[in-house]
C-alpha positions in Angstrom: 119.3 100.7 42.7 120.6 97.6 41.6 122.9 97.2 44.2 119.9 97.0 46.5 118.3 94.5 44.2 121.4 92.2 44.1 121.6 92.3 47.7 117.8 91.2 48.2 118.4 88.2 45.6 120.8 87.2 47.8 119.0 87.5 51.3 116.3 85.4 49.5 118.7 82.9 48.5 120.3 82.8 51.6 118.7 80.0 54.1 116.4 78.7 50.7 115.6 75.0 50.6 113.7 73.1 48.7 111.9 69.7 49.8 110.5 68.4 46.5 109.2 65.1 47.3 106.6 65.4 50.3 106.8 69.2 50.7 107.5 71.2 53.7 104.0 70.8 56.4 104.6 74.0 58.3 104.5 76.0 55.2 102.2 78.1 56.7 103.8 78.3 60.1 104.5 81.9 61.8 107.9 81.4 60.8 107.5 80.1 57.3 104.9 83.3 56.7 106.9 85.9 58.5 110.0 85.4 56.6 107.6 85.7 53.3 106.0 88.9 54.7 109.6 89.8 55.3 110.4 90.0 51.4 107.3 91.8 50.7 107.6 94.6 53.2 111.4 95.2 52.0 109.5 95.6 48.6 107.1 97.9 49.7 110.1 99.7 51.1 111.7 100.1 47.4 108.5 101.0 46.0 108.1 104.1 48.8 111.9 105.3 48.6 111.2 105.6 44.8 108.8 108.9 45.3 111.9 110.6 47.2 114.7 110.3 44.6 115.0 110.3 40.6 116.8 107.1 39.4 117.9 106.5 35.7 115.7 104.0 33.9 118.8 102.4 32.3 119.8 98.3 32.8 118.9 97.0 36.4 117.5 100.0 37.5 114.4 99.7 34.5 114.2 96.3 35.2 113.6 96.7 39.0 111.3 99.9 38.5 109.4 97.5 35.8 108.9 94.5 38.5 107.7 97.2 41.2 105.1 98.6 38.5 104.1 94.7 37.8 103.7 94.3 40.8 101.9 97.3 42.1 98.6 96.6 44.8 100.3 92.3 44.4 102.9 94.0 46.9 100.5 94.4 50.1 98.1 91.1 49.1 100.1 88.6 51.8 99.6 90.7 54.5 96.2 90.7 54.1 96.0 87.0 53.5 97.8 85.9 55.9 96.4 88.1 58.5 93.1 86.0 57.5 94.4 82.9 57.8 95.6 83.7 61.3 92.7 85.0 62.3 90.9 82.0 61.5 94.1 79.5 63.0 93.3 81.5 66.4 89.4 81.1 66.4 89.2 77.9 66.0 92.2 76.7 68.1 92.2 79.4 71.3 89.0 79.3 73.1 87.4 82.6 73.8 89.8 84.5 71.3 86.9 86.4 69.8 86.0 88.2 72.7 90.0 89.4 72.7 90.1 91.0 69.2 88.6 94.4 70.1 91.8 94.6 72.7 94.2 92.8 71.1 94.0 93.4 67.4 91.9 96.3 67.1 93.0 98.4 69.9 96.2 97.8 69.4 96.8 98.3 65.8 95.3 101.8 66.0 97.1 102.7 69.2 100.2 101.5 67.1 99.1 103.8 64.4 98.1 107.0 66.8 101.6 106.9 68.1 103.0 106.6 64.7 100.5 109.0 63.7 101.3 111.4 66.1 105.6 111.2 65.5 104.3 112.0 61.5 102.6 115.2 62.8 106.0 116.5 65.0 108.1 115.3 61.9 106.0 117.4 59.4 106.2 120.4 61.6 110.1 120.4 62.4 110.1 120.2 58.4 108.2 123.6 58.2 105.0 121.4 57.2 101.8 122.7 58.8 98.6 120.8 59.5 95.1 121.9 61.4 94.1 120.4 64.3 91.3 118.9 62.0 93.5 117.0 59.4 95.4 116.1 61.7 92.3 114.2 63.9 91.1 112.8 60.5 95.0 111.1 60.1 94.4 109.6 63.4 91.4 107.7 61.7 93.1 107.1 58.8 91.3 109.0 56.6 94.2 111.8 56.1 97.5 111.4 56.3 100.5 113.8 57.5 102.8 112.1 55.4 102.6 108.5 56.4 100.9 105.3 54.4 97.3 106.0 55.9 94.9 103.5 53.6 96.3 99.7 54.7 96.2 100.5 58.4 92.6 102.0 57.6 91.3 99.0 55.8 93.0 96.3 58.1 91.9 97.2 61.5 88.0 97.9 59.3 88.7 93.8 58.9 89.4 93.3 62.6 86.1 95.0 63.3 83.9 92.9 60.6 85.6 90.1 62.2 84.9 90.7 65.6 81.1 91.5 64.6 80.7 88.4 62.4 82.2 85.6 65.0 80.5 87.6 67.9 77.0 87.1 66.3 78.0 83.8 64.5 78.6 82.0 68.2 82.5 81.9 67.4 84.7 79.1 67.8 81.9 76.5 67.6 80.6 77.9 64.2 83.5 79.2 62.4 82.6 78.3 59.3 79.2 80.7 59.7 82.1 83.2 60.9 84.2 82.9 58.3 80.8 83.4 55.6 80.0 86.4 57.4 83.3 88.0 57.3 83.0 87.4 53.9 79.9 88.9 53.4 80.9 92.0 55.5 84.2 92.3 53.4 82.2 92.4 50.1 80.1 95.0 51.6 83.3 97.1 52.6 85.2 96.5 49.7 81.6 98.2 47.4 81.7 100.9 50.0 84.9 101.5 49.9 84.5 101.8 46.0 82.0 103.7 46.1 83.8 106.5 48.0 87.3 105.9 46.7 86.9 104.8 43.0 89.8 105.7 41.2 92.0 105.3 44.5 92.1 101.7 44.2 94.3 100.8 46.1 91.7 101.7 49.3 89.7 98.6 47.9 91.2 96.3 45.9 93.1 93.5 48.3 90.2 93.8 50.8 88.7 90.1 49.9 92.7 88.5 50.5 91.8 88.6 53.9 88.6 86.5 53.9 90.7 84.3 50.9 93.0 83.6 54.0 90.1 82.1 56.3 89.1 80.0 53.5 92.4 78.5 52.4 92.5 77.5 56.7 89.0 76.0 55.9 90.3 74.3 52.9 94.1 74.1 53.9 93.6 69.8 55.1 92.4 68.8 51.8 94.8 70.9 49.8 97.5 69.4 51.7 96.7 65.8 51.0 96.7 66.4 47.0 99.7 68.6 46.7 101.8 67.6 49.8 102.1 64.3 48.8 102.5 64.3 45.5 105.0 66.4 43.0 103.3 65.5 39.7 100.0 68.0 41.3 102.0 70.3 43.4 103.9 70.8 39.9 100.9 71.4 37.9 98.7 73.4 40.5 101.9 76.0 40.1 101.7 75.8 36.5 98.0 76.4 36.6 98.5 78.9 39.0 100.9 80.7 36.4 99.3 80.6 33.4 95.9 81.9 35.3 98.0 84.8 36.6 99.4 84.9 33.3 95.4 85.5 31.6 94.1 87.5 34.1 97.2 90.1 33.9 96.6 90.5 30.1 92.8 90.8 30.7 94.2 93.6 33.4 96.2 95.3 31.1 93.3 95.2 28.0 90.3 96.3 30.1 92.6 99.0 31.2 93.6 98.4 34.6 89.7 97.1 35.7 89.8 96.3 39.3 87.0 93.5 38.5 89.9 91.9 37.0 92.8 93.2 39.3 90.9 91.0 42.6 90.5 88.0 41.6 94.2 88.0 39.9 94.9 89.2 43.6 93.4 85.7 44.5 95.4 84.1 42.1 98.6 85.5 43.3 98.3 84.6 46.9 97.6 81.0 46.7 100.3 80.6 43.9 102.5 82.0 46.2 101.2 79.4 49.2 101.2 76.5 46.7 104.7 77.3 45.7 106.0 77.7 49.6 104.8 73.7 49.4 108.0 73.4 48.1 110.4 76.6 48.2 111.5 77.7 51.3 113.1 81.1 51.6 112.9 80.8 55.8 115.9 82.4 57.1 116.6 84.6 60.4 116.8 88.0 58.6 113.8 87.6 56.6 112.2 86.6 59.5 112.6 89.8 61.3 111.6 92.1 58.8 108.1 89.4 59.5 107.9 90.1 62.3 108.4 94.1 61.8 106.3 94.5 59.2 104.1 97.1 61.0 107.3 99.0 61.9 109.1 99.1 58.7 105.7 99.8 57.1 104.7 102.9 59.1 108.2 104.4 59.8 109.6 104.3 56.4 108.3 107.2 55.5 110.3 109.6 57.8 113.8 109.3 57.4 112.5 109.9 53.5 110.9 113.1 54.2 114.0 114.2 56.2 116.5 113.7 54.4 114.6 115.1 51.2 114.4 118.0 52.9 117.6 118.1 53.9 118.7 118.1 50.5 120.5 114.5 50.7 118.2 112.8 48.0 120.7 114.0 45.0 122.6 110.0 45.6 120.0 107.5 45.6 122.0 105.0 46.7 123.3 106.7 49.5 119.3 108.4 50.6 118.3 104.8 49.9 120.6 103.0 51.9 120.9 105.5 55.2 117.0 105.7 54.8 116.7 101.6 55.1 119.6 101.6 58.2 117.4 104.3 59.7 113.7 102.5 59.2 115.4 99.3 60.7 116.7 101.1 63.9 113.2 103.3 64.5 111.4 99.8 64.1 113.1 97.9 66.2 112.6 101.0 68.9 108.6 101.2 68.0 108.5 97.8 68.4 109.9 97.3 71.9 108.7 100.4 72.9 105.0 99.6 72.0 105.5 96.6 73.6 106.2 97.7 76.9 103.3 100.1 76.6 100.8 97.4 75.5 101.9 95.0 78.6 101.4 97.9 80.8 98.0 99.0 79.1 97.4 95.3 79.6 96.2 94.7 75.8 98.9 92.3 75.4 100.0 89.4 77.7 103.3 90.4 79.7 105.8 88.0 78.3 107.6 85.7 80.9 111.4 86.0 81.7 112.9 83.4 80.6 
């Protein structure tokens, strides 16, 4: 695995700039965001691939296995904040976008995911794995899974509901602080549900209130800006601070025995140290960027050339299953991505893009 490791160090570091002095303002640009989302959802990749093949714990390969276990639920918390933050950058600046979000985030995410869904199903059979009728229904909700990553989609497109509901009653655009207050009451009231149900599956609950997080650092983003932007000395030590409260809260994680309590508002911690730090640090380069903007893809898909090729008996080299199973995810989500694309334009839930 360390082969894989060196060559992400070195996609990261390729295209990074740094612009010390007054900071980089679009640090929170598509661009700037996606090519962050990029490195996360390659992570996320590693972490997955790791259930499919047996890797000695010796030199880089321990050290990589340790920074995925450090990492653990951190992996998924920018694609939940940012998601927020997005949300909140098209409320307030597109006028009538609330009354778009059942179509074009809601309906489209789980149509996404019912296609995906459904390839999961014909995948598992062809493999001799055999699901009812009912399992496989519940899958389509996210609930159950025939062998794809079921929980994020679940709880993201739950979040694009409580969204829609809180702006609709709210009045939207014209009140989107009252918005943004009740999607934050609505996500504390998922994220004790969800508890409540899931418990010792975390992970169903645990980055829920990233996504409100985002909504508030747009609310907060002009004033943030004009302390850190401007001036290294507080850029500086809002990372430091940022570091050493990660640093607390991760001990406090590890002596209350893993506590979620503890676990979300480290979450918080980790995200804005992250968007502090992206002040400055600019990792913005064209392949990162298109693992951004195929994060749903990569995410969904990864999963199936895994299963395959375990089954096929081709997991005995991890480098090899690794590697064939990454050139594989990258070609079915480039495919599901202009494929769904096409089907959304014709459904109408997207825009049809002008030729250029």
């Amino acid at each position: 695995m360390s082969v894989f490791v060196l060559a992400l160090q070195l996609i990261c570091v390729a295209g990074i700039s740094f612009k010390l002095k007054d900071g980089f303002e679009d640090y929170m640009s598509p661009s700037k965001t996606g090519a962050i989302k990029g490195i996360f959802v390659v992570i996320v990749f590693f972490s997955h691939v790791r259930q499919y093949i047996v890797v000695p714990q010796t030199g880089m390969n321990a050290m990589f296995y340790s920074i995925l276990v450090f990492l653990g639920q951190l992996m998924v918390v920018m694609f939940l904040f940012y998601s927020g933050y997005g949300i909140a950058v098209s409320v307030a600046k597109k006028d009538g976008y609330v009354k778009t979000i059942p179509k074009r985030r809601i309906l489209k995410v789980w149509l996404d995911f019912a296609i995906a869904v459904t390839i999961f199903f014909f995948v598992s059979r062809a493999i001799g794995v055999r699901y009812e009728i009912k399992h496989f229904l519940w899958s389509l909700a996210g609930l159950k899974t025939v062998g794809n990553s079921n929980w994020f989609i679940f709880v993201i497109i739950v979040l694009y509901v409580l969204t829609f509901v809180a702006f609709a009653v709210t009045g939207g655009k014209k009140h989107i602080i009252a918005g943004i207050v009740a999607t934050t009451v609505l996500s504390v009231v998922a994220t004790v549900v969800l508890w409540h149900f899931f418990d010792k599956h975390y992970w169903w609950y645990d980055t829920v209130m990233c996504y409100p997080l985002g909504m508030w650092y747009y609310v907060a983003k002009p004033y943030i800006d004009k302390k850190l932007l401007g001036s290294f000395d507080r850029w500086f030590a809002a990372v430091a601070a940022s570091a050493i409260c990660f640093s607390c809260l991760k001990a406090l994680l590890g002596f209350f025995k893993g506590s979620r309590a503890v676990f979300i508002p480290m979450s918080f911690v980790f995200a804005i140290g992250i968007v502090i730090l992206s002040m400055r640090v600019s990792v913005n380069n064209a392949v990162l960027r298109w693992f951004g903007s195929r994060v749903f893809g990569i995410y969904i898909l990864q999963r199936i050339p895994m299963m395959v090729l375990r089954y096929l008996g081709y997991n005995d080299s991890p480098i090899v299953f690794t590697a064939v199973c990454f050139a594989i995810t990258i070609v079915l989500a480039e495919i599901f991505e202009r494929s769904t694309a096409k089907l959304d334009e014709w459904l109408r839930i997207t825009p049809k893009k002008l030729k250029k």
